[in-house]
N, C-alpha and C positions, 0 to 999 in steps of 0.2 A: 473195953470188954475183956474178961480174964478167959484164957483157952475153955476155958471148962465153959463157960455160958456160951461162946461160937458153939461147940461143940452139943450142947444141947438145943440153942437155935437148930442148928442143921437137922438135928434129929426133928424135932417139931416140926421141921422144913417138909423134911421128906415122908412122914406121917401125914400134914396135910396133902402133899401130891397123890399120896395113895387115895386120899378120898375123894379128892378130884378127876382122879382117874377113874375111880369106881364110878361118881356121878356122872360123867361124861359118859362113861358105855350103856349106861341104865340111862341115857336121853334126861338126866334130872338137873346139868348144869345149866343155866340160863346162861353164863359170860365165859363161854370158852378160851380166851384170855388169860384167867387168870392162871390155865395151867402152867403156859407160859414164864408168866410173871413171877411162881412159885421155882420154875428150874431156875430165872436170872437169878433170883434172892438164895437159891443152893449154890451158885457156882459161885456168885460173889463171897459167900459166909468161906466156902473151902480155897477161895483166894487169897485169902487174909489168913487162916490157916496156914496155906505153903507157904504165904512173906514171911512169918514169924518162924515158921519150922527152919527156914534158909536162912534167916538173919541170925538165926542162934548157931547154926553152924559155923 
């Protein structure tokens, strides 16, 4: 994957957390989980981000 598609994952990443979030306060999520599941798949996308930002240094 080219920086620019992590970089747009992440953003898509953290637009779905926000709606997760939303549903959760409003009692509408059914799998409380997958808020979760949504922060591992941001940290991991901005991990690979900082190998590549370090490795070019």
């Amino acid at each position: 994957m080219s920086d620019e598609e992590l970089a747009k994952q992440v953003e898509e990443a953290h637009r779905e957390l926000f709606n997760l979030r939303f549903r959760l306060a409003t009692k509408q999520l059914a799998n409380h989980r997958e808020v979760r599941t949504v922060k591992k798949r941001i940290a991991r996308l901005k991990t690979i981000m900082r190998e590549r930002e370090l490795s070019q240094a």
